[in-house]
N, C-alpha and C positions, 0 to 999 in steps of 0.2 A: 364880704367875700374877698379872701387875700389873691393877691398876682397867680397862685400857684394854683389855687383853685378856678378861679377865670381861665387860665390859661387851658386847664386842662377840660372844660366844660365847650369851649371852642372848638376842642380838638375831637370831642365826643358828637357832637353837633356837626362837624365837618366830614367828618366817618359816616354818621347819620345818613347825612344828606348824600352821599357819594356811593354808598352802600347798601343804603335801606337799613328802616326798622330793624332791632333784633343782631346785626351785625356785632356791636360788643356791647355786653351790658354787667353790670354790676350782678356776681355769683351769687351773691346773698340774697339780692333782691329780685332777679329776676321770677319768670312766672312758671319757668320747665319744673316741671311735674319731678319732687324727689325720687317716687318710689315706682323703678322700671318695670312697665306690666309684664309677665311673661305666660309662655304658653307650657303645660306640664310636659316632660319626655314621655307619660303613661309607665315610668316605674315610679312607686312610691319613693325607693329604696334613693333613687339616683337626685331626688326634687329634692329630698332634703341635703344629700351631699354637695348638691349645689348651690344651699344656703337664701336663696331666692325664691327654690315652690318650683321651679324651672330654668326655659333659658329662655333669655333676654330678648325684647321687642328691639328693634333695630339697631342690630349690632350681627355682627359674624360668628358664624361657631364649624369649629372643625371636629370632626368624628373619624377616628383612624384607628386603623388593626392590619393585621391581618388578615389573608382571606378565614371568610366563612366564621366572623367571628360574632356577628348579628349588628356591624354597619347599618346596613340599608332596613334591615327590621327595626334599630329603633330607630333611624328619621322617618317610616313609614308612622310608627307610632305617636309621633311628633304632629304629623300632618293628621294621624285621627282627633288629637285632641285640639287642633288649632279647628278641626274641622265643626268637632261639639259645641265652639263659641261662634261658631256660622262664621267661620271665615275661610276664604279661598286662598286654596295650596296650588304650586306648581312643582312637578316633578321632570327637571331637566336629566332625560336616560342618555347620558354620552355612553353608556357602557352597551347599550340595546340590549338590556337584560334582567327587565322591571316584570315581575310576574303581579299579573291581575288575579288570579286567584287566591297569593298571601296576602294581598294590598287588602283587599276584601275581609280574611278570616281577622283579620288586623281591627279591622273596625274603619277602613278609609272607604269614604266615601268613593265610591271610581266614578258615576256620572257625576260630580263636581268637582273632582280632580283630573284639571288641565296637564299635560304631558307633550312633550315635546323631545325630540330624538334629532338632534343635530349633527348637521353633516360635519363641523368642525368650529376648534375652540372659541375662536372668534367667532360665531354665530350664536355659541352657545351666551357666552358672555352678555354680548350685545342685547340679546334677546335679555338675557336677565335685569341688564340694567336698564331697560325700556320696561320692563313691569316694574321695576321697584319703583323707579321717577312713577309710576299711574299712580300708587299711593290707595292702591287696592288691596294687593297681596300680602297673605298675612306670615306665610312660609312658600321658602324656596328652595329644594333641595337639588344639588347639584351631585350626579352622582356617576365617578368620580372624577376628582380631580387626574390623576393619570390617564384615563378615557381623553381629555381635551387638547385633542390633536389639533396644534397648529397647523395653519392653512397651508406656509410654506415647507413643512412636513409632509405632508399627506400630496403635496404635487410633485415631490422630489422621487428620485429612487431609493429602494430597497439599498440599505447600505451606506446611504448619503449621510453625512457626519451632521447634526444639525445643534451645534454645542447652544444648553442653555437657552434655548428658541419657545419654552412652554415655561419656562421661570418668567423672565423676560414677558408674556404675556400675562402671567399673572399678577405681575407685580403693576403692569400699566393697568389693569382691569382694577385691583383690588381699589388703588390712588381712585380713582371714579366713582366705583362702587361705594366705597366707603363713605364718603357725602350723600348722594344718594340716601342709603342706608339711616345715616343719620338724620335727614329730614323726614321719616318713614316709621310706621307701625312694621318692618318685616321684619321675619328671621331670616337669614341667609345661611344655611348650612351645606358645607363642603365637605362630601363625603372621601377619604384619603386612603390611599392604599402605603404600605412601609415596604421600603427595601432593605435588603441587608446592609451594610456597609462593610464593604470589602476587606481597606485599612484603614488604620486612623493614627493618629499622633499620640491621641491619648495617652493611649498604652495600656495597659493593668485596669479593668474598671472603665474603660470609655466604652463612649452609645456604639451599640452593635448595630442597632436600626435607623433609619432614614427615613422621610414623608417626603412624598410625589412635589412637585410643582416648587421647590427654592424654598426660600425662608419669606418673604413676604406674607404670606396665609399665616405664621406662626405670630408675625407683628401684627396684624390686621385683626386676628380674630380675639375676641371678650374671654369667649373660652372655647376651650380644648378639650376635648375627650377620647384617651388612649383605650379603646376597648381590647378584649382577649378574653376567650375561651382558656378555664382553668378545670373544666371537665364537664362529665356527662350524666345525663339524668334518665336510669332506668326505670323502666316497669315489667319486673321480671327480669328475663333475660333481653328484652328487647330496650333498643334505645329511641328513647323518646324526646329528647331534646339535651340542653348543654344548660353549664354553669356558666357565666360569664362574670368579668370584673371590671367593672370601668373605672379609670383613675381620671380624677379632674384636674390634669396637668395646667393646665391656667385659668383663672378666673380674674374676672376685674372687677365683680360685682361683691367676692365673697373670699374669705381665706380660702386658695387652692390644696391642691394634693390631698383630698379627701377621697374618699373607695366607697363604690357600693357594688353588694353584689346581689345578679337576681337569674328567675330563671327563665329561658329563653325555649319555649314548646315547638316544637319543628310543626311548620306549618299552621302556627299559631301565635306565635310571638309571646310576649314576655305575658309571664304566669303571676298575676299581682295576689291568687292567694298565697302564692308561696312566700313572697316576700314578709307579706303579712304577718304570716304564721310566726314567718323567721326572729321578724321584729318584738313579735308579743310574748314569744321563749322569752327573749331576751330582757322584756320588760313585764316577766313573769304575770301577763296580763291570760295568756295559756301556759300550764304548766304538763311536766311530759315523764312517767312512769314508764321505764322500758318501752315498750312499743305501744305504750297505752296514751290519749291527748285529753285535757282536762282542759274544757270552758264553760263558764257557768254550772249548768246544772248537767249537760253534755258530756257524752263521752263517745272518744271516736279510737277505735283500733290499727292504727297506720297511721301513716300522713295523708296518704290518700281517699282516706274516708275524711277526714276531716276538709281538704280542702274541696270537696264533691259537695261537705257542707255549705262552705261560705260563697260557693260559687252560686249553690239554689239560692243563698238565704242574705240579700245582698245589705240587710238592713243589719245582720251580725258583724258582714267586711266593714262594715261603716262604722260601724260601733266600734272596733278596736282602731281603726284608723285613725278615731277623734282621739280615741284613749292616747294612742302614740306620739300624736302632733302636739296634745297637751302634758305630757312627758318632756317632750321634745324642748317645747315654748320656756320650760321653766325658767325662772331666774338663773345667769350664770351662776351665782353665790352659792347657790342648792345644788348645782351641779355639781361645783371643785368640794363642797363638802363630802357627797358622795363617793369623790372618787378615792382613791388609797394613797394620791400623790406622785405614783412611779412615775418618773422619767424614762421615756424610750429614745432612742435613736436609729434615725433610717440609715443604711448604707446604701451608697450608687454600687448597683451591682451591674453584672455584664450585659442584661438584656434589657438595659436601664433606655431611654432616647434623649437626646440632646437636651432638651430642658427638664427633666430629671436631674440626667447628672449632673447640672450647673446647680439645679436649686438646692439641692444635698453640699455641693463643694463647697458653694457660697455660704451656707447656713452653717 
């Protein structure tokens, strides 16, 4: 063994003992598990955009739009599927305005989901990072981040100036959390509201929009999901639910800036025949004659008869589902052969947000 290697073996051994087991260890060798378990969002469409099946066991994730653009519908959906692997969710309501009725048509358990309505930020926090150190929780949904009124807020007067006082708290929460987090099986999601942005520097092409709580939550979280409503979904003349588009503004697990879009049933939550349907067009596993649908030996007259079908017949939804994800799986090689070659290009447009339009500028 040379000086350099002894030297450095003491130094490893002195860390050891000072620090405990596990403190630093050689990346190749060590024993942490490569491949991050995760929990599905409940859209088919969204698990594969996020290149992983879902989002990630102990690590951060942000979900931001919009009002009313189905936020709190899908971390509600998040928590039915963490809930199918018998694990316990908590639902942090800073906003007091968690309906038990959708929670329900959703597929969430409500007698095994723990809830909690705090009087203020600091509370809400505190509490979260005492469940995550228990090393029980499997999801945690905080909803939202703009809800989490600091304490020196809410004791001051109507009109009191209180510059950067809820950034500042999150960014001391996140520093915490985030260890935490890291010794843990949980998911932590921060449900986020967007504000306009008044002015900017930019100029021509800069982010119009803004997210609640500083920039801290946008370093801290794995990934990011910028939701929006891009329209509505009739039956007849009536409306029955929205279209929605989620973009995966950052991921650390997977290439970001992928899109899925699914459909979102008022008072139901996200509609996975439709998704289905969408994806098996596309991968001509159902094929579609004017307003006529062809599968298998099947024939259905609308969209609506057909997914009435795969809703009865759940052994058909699963059948193309395989079909999709073994599409999906192909070797890269079969895929670029497939494809025509074209080059596209995105442009930052004006309703673009801060890391949009940096990753477009930069690229």
């Amino acid at each position: 063994m040379s000086k350099k290697d002894l030297a450095l073996k003491q130094a490893l051994d002195q860390i050891t003992s000072a620090f405990g087991k596990g403190s630093i260890m050689w990346l190749g060798r060590s024993d942490t598990p490569k491949d991050v378990p995760v929990v599905s969002t409940g859209s088919f469409a969204l698990d594969i955009a996020l290149g992983c099946g879902g989002l990630p066991k102990g690590r951060v994730v942000e979900i931001y739009g919009p009002e009313a653009s189905g936020k709190t519908t899908l971390a509600l959906h998040v928590i039915a599927e963490a809930q199918k692997q018998g694990g316990y969710c908590v639902f942090v309501d800073a906003e007091h305005a968690l309906d038990k009725t959708l929670a329900e048509s959703i597929g969430v358990n409500t007698q095994n989901l723990l809830l909690s309505q705090p009087d203020c930020g600091e509370q809400a926090l505190s509490l979260v990072d005492t469940l995550i150190r228990s090393g029980s929780i499997d999801v945690i949904v905080v909803d939202s981040v703009a809800a989490l009124v600091p304490k020196g807020e809410l004791d001051g007067e109507m009109g009191d100036a209180h510059m950067a006082m809820q950034a500042r708290l999150m960014s001391q929460a996140l520093r915490k959390l985030s260890h935490s987090l890291s010794l843990s099986q949980s998911i932590l999601i921060f449900i986020n509201q967007v504000r306009s942005k008044i002015s900017t520097f930019g100029g021509f092409g800069g982010p119009t929009e803004v997210t609640c709580g500083g920039n801290a939550l946008k370093f801290y979280a794995s990934v990011r999901l910028n939701i929006k409503r891009i329209g509505f979904v009739k039956k007849g003349e009536e409306v029955v639910g929205s279209q929605v588009l989620v973009k995966v503004v950052k991921n650390k697990l997977a290439p970001p800036f992928k899109t899925a879009e699914f459909e979102l049933q008022f008072g139901k939550g996200i509609c996975r025949e439709a998704e289905i349907i969408k994806l098996s067009l596309k991968y001509k596993f159902i094929t579609k004659a004017g307003s006529m649908y062809y599968y298998n030996e099947h024939n259905f007259r609308g969209v609506d008869a057909l997914k009435s079908f795969l809703a009865e017949n759940y052994s058909a939804l699963e059948e193309l589902e395989m079909k999709i994800r073994e599409k999906l799986l192909k070797p890269e090689t079969d895929k670029v052969a497939e494809s025509d070659g074209d080059v596209t290009e995105e442009i930052a447009t004006l309703d673009s947000t801060d890391e949009e339009t940096t990753a477009v500028v930069e690229a």
